[in-house]
C-alpha positions as CSV (number, residue, x, y, z in Angstrom):
1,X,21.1,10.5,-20.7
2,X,18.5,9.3,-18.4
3,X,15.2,8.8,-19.5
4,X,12.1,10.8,-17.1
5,X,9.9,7.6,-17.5
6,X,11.7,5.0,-16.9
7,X,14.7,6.6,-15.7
8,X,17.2,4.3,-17.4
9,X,20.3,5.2,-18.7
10,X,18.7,4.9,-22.0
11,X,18.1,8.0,-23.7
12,X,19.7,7.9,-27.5
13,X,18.8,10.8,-30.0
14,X,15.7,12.1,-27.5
15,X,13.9,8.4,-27.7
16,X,14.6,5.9,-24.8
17,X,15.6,2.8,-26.2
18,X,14.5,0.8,-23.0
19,X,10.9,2.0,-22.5
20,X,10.2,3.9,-26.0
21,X,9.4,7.2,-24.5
22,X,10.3,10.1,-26.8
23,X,11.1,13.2,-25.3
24,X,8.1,16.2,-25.7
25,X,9.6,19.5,-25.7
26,X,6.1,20.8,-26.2
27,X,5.7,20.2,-22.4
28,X,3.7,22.8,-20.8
29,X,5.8,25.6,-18.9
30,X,3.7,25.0,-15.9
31,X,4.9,21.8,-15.0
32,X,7.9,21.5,-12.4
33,X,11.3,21.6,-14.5
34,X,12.3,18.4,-15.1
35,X,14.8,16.1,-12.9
36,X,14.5,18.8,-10.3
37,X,15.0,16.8,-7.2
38,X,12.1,17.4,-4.1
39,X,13.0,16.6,-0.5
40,X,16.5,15.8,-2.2
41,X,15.1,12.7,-2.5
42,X,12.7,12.7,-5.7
43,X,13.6,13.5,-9.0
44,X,11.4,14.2,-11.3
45,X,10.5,13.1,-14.8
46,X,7.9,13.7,-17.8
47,X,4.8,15.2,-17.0
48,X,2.3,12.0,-16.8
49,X,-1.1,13.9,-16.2
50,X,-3.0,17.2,-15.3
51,X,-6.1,17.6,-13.8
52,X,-7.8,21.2,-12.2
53,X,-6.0,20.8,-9.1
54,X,-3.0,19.1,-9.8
55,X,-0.2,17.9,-12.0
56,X,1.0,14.1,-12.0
57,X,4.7,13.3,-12.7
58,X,6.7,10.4,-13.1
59,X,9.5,10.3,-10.3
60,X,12.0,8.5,-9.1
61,X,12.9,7.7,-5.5
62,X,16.3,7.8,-4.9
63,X,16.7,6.0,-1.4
64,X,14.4,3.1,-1.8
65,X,15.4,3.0,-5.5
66,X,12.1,2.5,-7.1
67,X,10.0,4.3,-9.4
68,X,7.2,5.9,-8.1
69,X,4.6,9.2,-9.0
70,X,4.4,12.5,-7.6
71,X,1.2,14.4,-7.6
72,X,1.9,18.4,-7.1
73,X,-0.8,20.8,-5.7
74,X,-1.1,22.9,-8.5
75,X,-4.6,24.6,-9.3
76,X,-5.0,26.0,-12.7
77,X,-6.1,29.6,-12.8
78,X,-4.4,30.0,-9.3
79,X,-1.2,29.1,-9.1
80,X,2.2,30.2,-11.6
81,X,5.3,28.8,-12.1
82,X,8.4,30.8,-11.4
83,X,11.0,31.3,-14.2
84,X,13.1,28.9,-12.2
85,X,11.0,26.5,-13.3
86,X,10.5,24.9,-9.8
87,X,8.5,27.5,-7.4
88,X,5.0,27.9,-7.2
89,X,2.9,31.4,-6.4
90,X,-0.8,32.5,-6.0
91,X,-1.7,34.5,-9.1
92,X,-3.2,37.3,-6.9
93,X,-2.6,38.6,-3.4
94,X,-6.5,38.6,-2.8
95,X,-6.9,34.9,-3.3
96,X,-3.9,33.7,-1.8
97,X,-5.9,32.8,1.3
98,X,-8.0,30.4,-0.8
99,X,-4.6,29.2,-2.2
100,X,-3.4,28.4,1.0
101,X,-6.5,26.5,2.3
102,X,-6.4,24.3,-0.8
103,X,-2.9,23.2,-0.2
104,X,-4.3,22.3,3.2
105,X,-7.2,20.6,1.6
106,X,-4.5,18.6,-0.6
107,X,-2.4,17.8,2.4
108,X,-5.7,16.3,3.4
109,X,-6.4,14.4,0.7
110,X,-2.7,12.7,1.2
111,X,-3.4,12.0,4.5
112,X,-6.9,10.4,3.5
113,X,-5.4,8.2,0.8
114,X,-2.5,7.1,3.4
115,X,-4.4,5.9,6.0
116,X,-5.9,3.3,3.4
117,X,-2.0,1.8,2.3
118,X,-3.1,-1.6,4.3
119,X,-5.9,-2.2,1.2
120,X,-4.1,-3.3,-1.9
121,X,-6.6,-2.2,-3.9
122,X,-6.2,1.3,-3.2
123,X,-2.7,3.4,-4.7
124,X,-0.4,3.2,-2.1
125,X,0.7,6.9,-0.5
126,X,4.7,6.6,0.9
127,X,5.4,10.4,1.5
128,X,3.7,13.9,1.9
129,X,5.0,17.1,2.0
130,X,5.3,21.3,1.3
131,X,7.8,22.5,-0.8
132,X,8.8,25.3,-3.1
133,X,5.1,27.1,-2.3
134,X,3.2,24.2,-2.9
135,X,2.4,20.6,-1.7
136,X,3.4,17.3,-3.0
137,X,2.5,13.7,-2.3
138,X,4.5,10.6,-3.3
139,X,2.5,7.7,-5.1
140,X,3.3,4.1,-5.8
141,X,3.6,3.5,-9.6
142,X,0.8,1.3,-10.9
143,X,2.0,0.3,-14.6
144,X,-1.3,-0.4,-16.0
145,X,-3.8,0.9,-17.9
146,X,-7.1,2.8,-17.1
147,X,-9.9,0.4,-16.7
148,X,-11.6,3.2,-19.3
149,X,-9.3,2.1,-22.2
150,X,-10.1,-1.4,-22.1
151,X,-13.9,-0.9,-23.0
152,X,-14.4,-2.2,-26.7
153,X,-17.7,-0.7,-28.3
154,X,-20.5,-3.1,-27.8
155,X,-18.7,-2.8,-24.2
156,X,-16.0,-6.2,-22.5
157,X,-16.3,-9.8,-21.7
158,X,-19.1,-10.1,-19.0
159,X,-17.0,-12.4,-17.2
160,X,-13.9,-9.8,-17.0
161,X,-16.5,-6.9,-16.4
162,X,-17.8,-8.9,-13.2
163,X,-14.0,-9.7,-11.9
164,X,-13.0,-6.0,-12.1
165,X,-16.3,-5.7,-10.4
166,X,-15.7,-7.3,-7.9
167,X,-12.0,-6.6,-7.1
168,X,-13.5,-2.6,-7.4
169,X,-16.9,-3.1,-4.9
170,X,-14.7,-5.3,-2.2
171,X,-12.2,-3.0,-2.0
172,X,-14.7,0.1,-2.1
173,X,-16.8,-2.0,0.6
174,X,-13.7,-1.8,2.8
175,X,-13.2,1.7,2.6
176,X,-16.6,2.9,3.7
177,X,-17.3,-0.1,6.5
178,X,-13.5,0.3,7.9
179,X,-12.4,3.7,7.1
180,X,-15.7,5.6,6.7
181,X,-14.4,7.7,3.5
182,X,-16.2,8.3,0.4
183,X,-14.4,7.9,-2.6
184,X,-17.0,10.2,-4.8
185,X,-15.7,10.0,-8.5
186,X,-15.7,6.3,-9.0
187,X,-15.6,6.2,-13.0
188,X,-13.8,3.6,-15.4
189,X,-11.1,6.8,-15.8
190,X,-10.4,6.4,-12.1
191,X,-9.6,2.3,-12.0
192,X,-6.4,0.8,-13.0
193,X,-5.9,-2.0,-14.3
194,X,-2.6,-3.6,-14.1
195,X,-0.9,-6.4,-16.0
196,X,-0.8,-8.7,-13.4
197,X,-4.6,-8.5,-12.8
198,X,-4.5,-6.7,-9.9
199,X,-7.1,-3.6,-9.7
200,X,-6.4,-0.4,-8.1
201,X,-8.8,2.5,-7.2
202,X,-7.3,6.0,-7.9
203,X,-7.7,9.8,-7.4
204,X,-8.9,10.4,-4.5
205,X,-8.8,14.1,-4.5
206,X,-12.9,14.4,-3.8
207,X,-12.4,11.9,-1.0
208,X,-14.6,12.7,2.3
209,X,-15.3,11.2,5.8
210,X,-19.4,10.5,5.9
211,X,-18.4,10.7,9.4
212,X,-18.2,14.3,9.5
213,X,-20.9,16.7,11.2
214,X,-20.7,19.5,8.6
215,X,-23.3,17.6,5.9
216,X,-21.7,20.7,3.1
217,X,-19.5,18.7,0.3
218,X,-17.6,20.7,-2.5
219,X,-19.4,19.6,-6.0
220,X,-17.1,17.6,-7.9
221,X,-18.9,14.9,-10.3
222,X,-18.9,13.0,-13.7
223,X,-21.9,13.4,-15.9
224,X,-23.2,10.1,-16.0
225,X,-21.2,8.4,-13.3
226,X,-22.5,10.6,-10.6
227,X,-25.9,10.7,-8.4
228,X,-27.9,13.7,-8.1
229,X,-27.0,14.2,-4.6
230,X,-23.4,15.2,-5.9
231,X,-24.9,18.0,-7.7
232,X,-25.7,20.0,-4.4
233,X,-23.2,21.2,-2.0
234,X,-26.8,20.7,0.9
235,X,-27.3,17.0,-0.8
236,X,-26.4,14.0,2.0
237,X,-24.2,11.9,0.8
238,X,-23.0,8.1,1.8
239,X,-21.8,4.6,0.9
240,X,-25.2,5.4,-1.7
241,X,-23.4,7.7,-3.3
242,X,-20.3,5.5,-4.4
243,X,-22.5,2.7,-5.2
244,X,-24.2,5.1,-7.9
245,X,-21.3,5.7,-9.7
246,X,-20.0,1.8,-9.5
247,X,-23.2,0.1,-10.6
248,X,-22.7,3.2,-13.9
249,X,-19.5,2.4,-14.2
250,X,-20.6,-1.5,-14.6
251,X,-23.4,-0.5,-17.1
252,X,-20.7,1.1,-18.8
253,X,-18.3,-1.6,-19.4
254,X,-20.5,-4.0,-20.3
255,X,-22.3,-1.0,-23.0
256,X,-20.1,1.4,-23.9
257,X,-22.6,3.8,-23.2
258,X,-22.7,6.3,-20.2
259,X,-26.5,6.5,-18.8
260,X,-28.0,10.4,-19.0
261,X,-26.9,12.7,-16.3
262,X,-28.7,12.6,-12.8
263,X,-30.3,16.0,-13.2
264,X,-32.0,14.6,-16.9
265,X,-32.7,11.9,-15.5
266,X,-34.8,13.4,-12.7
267,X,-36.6,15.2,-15.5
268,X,-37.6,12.0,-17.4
269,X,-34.5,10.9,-19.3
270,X,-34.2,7.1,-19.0
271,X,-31.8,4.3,-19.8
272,X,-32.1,0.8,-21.4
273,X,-32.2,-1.8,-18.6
274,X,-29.1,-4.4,-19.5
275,X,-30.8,-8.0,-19.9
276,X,-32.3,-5.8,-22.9
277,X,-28.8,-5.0,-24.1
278,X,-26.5,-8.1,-23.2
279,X,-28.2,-11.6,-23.6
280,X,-25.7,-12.9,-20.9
281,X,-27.3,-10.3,-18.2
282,X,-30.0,-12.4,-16.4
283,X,-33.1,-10.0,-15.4
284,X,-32.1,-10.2,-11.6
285,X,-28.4,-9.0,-12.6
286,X,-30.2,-5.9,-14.7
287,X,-32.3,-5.5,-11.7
288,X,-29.8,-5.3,-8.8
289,X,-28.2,-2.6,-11.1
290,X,-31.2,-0.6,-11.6
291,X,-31.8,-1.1,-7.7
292,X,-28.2,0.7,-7.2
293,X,-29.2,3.4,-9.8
294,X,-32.5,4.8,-8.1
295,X,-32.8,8.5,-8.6
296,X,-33.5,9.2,-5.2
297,X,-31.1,8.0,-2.5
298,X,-33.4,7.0,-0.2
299,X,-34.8,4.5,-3.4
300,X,-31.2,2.9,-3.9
301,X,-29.1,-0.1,-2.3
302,X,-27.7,1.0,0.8
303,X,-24.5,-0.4,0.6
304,X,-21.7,-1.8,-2.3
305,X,-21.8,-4.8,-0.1
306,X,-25.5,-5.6,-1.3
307,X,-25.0,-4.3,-4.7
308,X,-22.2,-7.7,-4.8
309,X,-24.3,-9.9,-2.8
310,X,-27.3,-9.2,-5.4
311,X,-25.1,-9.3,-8.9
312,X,-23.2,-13.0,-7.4
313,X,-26.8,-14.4,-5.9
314,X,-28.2,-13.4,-9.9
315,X,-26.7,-16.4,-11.9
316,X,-28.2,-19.1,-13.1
317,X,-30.4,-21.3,-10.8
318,X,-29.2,-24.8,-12.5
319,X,-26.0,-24.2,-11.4
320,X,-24.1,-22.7,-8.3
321,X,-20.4,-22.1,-7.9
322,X,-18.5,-22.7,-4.4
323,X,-14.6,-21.4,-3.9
324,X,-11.7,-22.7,-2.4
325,X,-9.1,-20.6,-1.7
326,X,-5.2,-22.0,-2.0
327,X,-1.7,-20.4,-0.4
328,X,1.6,-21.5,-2.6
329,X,4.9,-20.5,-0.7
330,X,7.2,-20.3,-3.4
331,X,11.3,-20.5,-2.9
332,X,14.0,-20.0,-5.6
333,X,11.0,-20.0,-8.0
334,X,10.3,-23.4,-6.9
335,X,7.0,-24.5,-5.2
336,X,7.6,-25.2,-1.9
337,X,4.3,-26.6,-0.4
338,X,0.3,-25.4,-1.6
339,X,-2.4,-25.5,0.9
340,X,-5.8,-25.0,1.0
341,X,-7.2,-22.3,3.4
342,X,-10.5,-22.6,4.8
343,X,-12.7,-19.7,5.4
344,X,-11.6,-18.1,8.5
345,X,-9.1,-20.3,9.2
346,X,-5.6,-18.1,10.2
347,X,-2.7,-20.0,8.3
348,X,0.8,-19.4,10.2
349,X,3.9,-19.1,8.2
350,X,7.6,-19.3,9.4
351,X,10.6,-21.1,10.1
352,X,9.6,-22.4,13.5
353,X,8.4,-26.4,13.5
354,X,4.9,-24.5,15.4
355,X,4.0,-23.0,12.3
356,X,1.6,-24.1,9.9
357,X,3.6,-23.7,7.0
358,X,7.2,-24.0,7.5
359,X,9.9,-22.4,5.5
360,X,13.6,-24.0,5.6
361,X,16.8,-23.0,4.9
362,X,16.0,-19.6,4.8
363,X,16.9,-17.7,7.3
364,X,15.7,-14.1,6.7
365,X,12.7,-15.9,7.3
366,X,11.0,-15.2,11.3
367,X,10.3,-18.0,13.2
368,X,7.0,-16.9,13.0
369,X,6.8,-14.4,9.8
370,X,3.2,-13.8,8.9
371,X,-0.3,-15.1,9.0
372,X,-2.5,-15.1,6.2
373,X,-6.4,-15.2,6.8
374,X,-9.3,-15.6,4.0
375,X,-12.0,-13.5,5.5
376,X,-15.3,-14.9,4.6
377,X,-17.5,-11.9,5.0
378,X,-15.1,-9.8,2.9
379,X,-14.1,-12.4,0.8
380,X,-10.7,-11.4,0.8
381,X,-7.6,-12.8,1.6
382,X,-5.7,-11.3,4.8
383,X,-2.0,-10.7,5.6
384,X,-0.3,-9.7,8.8
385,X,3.0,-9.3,9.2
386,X,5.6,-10.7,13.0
387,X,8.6,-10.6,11.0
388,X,12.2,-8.9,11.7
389,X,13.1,-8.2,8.2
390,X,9.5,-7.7,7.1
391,X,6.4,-8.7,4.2
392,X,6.1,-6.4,1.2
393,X,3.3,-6.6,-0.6
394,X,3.6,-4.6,-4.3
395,X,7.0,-3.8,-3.3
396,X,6.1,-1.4,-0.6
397,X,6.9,-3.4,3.5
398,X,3.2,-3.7,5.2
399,X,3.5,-2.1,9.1
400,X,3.6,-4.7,11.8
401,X,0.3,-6.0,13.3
402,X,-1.8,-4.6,10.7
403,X,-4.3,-6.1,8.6
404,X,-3.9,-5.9,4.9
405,X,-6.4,-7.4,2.4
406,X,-4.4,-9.0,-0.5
407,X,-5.5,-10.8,-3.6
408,X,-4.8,-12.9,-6.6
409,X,-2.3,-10.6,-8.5
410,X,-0.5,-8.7,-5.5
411,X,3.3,-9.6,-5.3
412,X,3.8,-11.1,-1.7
413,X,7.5,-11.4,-0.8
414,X,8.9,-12.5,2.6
415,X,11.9,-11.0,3.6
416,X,13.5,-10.7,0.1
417,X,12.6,-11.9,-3.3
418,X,13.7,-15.5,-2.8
419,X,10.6,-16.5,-1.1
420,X,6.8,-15.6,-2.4
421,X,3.5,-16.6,-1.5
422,X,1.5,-16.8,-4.0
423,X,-2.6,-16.7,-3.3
424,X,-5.5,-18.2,-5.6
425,X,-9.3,-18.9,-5.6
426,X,-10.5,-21.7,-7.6
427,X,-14.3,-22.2,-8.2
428,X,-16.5,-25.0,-9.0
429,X,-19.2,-25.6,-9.9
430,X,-22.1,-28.4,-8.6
431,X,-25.3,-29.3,-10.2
């Protein structure tokens, strides 16, 4: 029997012997019947989450033959499932309007999360759709762990906390100053972490444009992750507002402890500062954070960009760290040449002798395949694909001409798995 989680051929006596998953047949009746097959294309597994607009299943794509997740418009107190166990209906005729608009409104969000696919710290949207009365949206699978998980008590490692930082505010950076969307629930429940390091930003269900005219936003918040501007539909909201919730989130990984809500903290209720908490927090550190936790909006950092500029320009005056940044093409698993790229500097990669990195006896690879770039302002590496049979990053083929901001732990393939690139940053330190 195949397994709905990892969809092996493994299922023996109602436990998987490949991935360990046991069958639940207390599964809730509102969830799509499983291995029903959408868009004959995507069958469906085990329920993997449930929120109150959604449920979250493990899926399987059947063309590119790769696991991925499927995320089904399904509001709780609106919607029914049908005995079939696959169609969806409004619960009442007089609300079905409203049911409508917020299939449109998940069709959105779809939409909002796909035109971010070229940052690879964002989940990757492949397909969006209607279906049986409902909507549904195809989602890489990230097998990883929620960045909330990891937090010990006492809270982690300061110099983890600052790397998934980091990854976290670069990537966030890049979606306000390049796509002008506001993520607005950033919380340690809504950051993956995955085993090969890389970090990835999810739900994006309460995602806006700041762009937009119309100043009215839906409430949606987290009690100690959000700013009080979240908790009007009137309050203006901006880049502010994400930094809020990412400068609590940090507080929270290196505590444990989730600062008061906005709304007690504009009535008095405070929060320790961190160099009182953590020895290893120098007062400027504790500072920039309190700086991205003002009250008021017009009191806080302006951007996510300063937040990272303030926490990295905190350390220690005795010493300070410089980076170099190194590109590995790998072939056959063998190294095949390491370079250093400088800041700015655009390296070319092919099988033509013009190129600056050149890739023989290979010849799925492009005379000229890709360029990779490490953008100094963003501090990020870059990828663009020229190629004929293409650059997949995480699996998934990046679109021609586009930029795509990469980092340590993405998978970079050329063409096919016999050739890698493999991407690094290497501090160190003068005195």
């Amino acid at each position: 029997m195949i397994c709905p989680d990892c969809f092996k051929n493994a299922m023996d006596n109602k436990k998987c012997s490949e991935c360990g998953y046991e069958l639940d047949f207390s599964d809730s009746s509102s969830n799509l019947k499983m291995f029903s097959l959408l868009r004959e294309r995507y069958l469906i597994g085990r329920a993997i989450g449930a929120g109150g607009f959604g449920i979250t299943y493990s899926a399987y794509d059947t063309v590119n033959d790769i696991r991925v997740c499927v995320k089904e418009y399904f509001p709780l107190g609106m919607a029914v499932r049908a005995s079939d166990g696959i169609q969806v209906y409004c619960t009442r005729s007089n609300i079905e309007n409203e049911y409508r608009h917020g299939i449109s409104n998940f069709m959105s969000e779809a939409e909002i999360i796909s035109d971010l696919n070229n940052i690879s710290g964002i989940v990757n949207i492949s397909d969006h759709f209607e279906e049986n009365g409902t909507a549904y949206y195809v989602m890489e699978h990230l097998d990883g762990v929620s960045l909330f998980s990891m937090i010990p008590f006492g809270g982690m490692n300061k110099a983890l906390a600052d790397d998934i930082i980091k990854k976290v505010g670069k990537n966030l950076d890049i979606v306000h100053k390049e796509k002008g969307y506001l993520h607005r629930d950033i919380s340690p429940e809504n950051i993956m972490i995955l085993p090969t390091g890389r970090v990835v930003i999810i739900d994006f269900g309460s995602a806006k444009s700041f762009f937009l005219k119309d100043s009215n936003y839906t409430i949606t918040l987290k009690h100690g992750f959000a700013p009080i501007e979240q908790y009007s539909e009137a309050g203006r909201q901006g880049p502010f507002t994400d930094l809020y919730a990412l400068a609590a989130t940090y507080y929270y990984m290196l505590t444990a402890i989730i600062i008061p809500p906005a709304t007690e903290r504009l009535r008095g209720a405070g929060y320790i500062p961190l160099c009182k908490i953590r020895n290893d927090v120098t007062e400027e550190a504790s500072e920039a954070v309190d700086m991205a936790l003002a009250i008021e909006p017009k009191d806080r950092l302006r951007t996510v960009g300063d937040f990272l500029d303030l926490l990295e320009h905190s350390q220690n005056d005795e010493v300070f760290s410089e980076r170099k940044h190194y590109l590995t093409v790998s072939v056959d698993g063998e190294t095949a040449c390491m370079v250093n790229v400088e800041d700015d500097r655009t390296v070319v990669i092919g099988r033509s002798q013009k190129c600056d990195i050149v890739i023989e006896n290979c010849e799925s690879i492009s005379k000229t395949h890709c360029t990779v770039t490490y953008d100094s302002i963003k501090q990020q590496f870059c990828i663009e694909d020229y190629s004929t049979n293409g650059t997949y990053v995480n699996y998934v083929r990046i679109e021609k001409g586009v930029k795509y901001f990469v980092g340590n732990s993405d998978l970079i393939v050329l063409a096919n798995t016999r050739c890698r690139l493999i991407l690094e940053d290497d501090d160190y330190v003068q005195s």
